[in-house]
N, C-alpha and C positions, 0 to 999 in steps of 0.2 A: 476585573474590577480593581482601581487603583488604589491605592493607599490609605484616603481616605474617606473609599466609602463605605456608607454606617449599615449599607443592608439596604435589602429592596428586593422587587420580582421583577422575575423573566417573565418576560411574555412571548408566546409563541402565535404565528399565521400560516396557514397552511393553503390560504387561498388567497392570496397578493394581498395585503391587509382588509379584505373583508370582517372580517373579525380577529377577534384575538382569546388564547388561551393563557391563565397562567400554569407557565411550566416549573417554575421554581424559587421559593425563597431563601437568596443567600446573606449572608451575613459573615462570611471569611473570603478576605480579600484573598486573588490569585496570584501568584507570583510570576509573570513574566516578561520577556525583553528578547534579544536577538544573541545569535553566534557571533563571537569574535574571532574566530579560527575555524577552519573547515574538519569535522571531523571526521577522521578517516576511513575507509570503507571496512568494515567488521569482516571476519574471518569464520567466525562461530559464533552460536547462540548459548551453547551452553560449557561453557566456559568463562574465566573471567579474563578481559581485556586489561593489561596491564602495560601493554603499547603505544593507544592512545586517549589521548587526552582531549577537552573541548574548554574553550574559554567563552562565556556567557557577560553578560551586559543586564541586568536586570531595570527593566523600566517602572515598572509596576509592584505592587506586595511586595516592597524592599522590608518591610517590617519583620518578613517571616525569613529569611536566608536560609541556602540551603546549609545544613551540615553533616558532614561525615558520618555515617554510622557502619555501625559493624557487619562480618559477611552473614550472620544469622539474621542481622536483621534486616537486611539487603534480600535477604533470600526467602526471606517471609514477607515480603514485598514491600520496603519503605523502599525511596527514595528514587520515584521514579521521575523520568521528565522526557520532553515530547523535541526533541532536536530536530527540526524538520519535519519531517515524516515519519523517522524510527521512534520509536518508542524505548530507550535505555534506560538501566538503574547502575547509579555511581555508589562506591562506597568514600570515597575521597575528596574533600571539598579542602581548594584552597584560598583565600581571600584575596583579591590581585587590588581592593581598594577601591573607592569609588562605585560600590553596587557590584565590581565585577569579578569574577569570580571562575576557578577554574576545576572542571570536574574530571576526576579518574577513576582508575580501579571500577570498573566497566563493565556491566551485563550489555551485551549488545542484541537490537532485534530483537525485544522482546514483543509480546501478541504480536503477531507475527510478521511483525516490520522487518524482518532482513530482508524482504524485497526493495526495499530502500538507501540503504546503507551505504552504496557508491551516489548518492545524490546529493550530497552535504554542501553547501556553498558560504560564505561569511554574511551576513546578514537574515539567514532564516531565524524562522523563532524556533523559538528557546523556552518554554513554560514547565517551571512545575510542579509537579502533581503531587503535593502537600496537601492538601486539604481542601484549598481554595477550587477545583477541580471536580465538577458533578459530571455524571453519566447518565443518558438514558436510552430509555427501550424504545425502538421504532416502531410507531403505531403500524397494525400492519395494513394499513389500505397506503403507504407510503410508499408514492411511486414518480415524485416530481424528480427528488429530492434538493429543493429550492422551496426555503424557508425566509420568513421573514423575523425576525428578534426586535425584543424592545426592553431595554434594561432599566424600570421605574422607580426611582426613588421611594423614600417611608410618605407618605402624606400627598404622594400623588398616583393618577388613572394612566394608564395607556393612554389615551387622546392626549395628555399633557406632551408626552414627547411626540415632535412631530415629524420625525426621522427617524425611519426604521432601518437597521440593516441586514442587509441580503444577504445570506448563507447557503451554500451550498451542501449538502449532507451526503458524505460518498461512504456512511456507509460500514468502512475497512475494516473496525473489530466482527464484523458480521458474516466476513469471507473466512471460508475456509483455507485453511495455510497451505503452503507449497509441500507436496510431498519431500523424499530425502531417497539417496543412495539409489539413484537411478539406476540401472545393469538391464545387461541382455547377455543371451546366450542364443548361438546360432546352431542349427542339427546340420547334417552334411549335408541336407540342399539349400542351406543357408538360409530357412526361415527363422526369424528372430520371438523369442521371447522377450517380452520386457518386463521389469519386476522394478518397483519401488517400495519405501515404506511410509507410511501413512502418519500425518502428526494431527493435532486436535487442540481446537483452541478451548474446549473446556477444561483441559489436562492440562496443558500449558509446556513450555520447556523443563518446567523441573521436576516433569513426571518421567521424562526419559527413562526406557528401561534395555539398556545396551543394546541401543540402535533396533529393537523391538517396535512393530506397530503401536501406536498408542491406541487405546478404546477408540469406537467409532461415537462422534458426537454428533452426527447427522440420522434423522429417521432411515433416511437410504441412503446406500453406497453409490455414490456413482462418481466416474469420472470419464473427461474426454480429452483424448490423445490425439495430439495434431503432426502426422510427419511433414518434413517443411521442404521444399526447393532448395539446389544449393546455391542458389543466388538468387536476390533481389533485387528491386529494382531500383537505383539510387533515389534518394528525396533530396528535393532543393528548397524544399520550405515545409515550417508547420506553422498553424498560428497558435494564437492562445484563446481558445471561444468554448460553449458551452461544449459544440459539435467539431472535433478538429476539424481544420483541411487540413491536408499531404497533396504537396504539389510534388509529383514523379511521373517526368513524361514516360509510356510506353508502359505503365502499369498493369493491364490488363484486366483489371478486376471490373465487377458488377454490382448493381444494387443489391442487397441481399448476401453478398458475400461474405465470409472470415479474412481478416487482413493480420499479418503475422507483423511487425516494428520492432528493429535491433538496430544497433550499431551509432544510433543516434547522440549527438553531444548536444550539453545546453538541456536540454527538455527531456533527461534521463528518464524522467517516470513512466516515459512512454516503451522503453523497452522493454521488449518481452509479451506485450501487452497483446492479447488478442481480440479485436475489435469486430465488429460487424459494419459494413459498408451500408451508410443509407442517401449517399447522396454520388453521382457521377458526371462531373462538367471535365469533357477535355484532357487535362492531365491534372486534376485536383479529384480528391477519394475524400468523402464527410466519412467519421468514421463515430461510430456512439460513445465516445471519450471527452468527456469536459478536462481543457488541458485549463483552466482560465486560472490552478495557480501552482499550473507546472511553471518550472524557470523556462526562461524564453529559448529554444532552437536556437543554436548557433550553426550548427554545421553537421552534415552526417549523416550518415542512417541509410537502410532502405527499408522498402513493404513487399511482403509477398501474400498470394494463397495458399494455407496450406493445402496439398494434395488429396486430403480428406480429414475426414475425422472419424475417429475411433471410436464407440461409445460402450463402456464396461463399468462390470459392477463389482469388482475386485480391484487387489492392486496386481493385474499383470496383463498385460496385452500381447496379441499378436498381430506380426505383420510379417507374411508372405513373401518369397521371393519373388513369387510370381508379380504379385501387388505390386511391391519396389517398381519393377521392370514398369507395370501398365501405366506408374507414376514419374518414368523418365527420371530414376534413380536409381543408384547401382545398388544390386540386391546384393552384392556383399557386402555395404558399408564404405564409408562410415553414412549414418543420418544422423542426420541432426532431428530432435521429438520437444514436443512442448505437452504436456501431462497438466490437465489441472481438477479438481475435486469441482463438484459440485454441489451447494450447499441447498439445504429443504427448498428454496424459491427457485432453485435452477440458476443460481448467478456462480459463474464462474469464480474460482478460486484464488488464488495467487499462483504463477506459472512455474513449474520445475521444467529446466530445462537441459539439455543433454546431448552429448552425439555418440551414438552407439554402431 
């Protein structure tokens, strides 16, 4: 909400504007506007970044600017802002003039955005999370997630605006985070153990207890291990739609299938990413992934299946040498494993990934 506005509700539609709820009355403007520099890919989450820096443009809530504060108070959670995708707290604000403005001294990947951190491009946004910034709980029969928003002034109804806009809702704070310290160990007939450790988005990063699992913040443990092919099949297109397409001739996949995405430039969000195949024309794979605001594919990537899936309720799994073999991979290693948690609804995780 810009500068000058005096307060009003949200209103929310959950059924193409059939009706409307209100979801919330604000009255503190947001502060936001775009990147003026790419900011560079994070290293660690619990640490502080003192390498790099990000330079912001504030379009909006320029009344409120950010400033500096201390590492206590950084660490008890002021001064956080939304750089893309990642979610960072700066201790350092420099004034560059004209609303813009340059931020350091760096928590990176915080709720558990370091799965985003190599994705930074110069015109993403940039908001934040001062005050002007509400959160909410996802109703749970929430299963479009494709919303409509209506932001109403004091003295007027929903029907007065008569342009809604269309939101997407993916969700992110609600995923369980990427496990950490992936490892295996192999016995003389080279069947592998795999061991990682476990992190939690109610605990947070700055519950770390030297590389210790954190509490389990899920009713159940679970998680699924995908070991992967060691080559995929090159991609020569993705688009940007609710449902991707991946145009890669000689794919091999099915409806129904798991589809594994690396290597890709341009449309980074997609790596890593493990999708389920719902559509199969030719050399084009739909895969259940709304890219519509990932940055555009340039170049790159391929898609495989993994060779199965693992499914366990600890953090350690096995795989077989013999398995490798039936998997047309050498059961010495190396493999490459994609490990992700599973949270109460069954939706996949954020991806740890590894070659052991």
């Amino acid at each position: 909400m810009a500068d000058r506005w005096d307060g009003g509700t949200l209103y929310l539609s959950r059924d193409g504007g059939a009706s409307y709820q209100a979801l919330d009355v604000d009255v503190d403007p947001a502060s936001f506007g775009i990147a003026t520099t790419v900011l560079p890919a994070g290293t660690g989450t619990g640490v502080w970044d003192n390498t790099s820096s990000v330079d912001i443009s504030l379009t909006a809530g320029t009344d409120t600017p950010p400033q500096s504060m201390s590492d206590s108070d950084v660490l008890a959670g002021a001064n956080g802002a939304l750089i893309g995708d990642e979610y960072i707290q700066y201790g350092t604000v420099v004034s560059l003039g004209s609303n813009q403005y340059r931020l350091s001294h760096l928590l990176r990947g915080q709720r558990g955005t370091d799965a985003f951190w190599e994705m930074h491009a110069i015109g993403e946004r940039a908001v934040l999370d001062n005050g002007g910034i509400h959160r909410f709980a996802l109703p749970s029969d929430f299963t479009t997630g494709l919303i409509l928003l209506k932001a109403v002034g004091d003295g007027q109804t929903h029907t007065d605006v008569t342009t809604a806009t269309t939101v997407r809702v993916y969700g992110r704070e609600t995923l369980e985070y990427a496990g950490c310290n992936l490892a295996g160990t192999r016995d003389g007939s080279n069947n592998l153990t795999l061991t990682w450790r476990r992190r939690a988005r109610k605990h947070g990063d700055d519950d770390w207890m030297d590389g210790a699992s954190l509490p389990l913040d899920t009713i159940l443990e679970r998680y699924q291990v995908f070991p992967l092919s060691s080559a995929g099949t090159a991609i020569t297109a993705i688009t940007q739609a609710e449902q991707a397409v991946v145009t890669a001739a000689g794919h091999g996949l099915a409806v129904g299938d798991l589809a594994y995405t690396t290597g890709i430039l341009g449309m980074l969000a997609l790596n890593g990413q493990i999708a389920t195949v719902t559509a199969v024309a030719g050399n084009n794979v739909t895969l259940d992934v709304s890219t519509t605001r990932f940055n555009p594919w340039t170049s790159g990537g391929t898609i495989r299946k993994p060779t199965r899936t693992i499914s366990v309720t600890a953090e350690t799994a096995s795989y077989l040498a013999a398995t490798a073999t039936t998997d047309s991979l050498p059961p010495a290693g190396p493999v490459t494993f994609v490990a992700v948690a599973l949270g109460d609804d069954g939706r996949r995780g954020y991806p740890l990934i590894g070659a052991i």
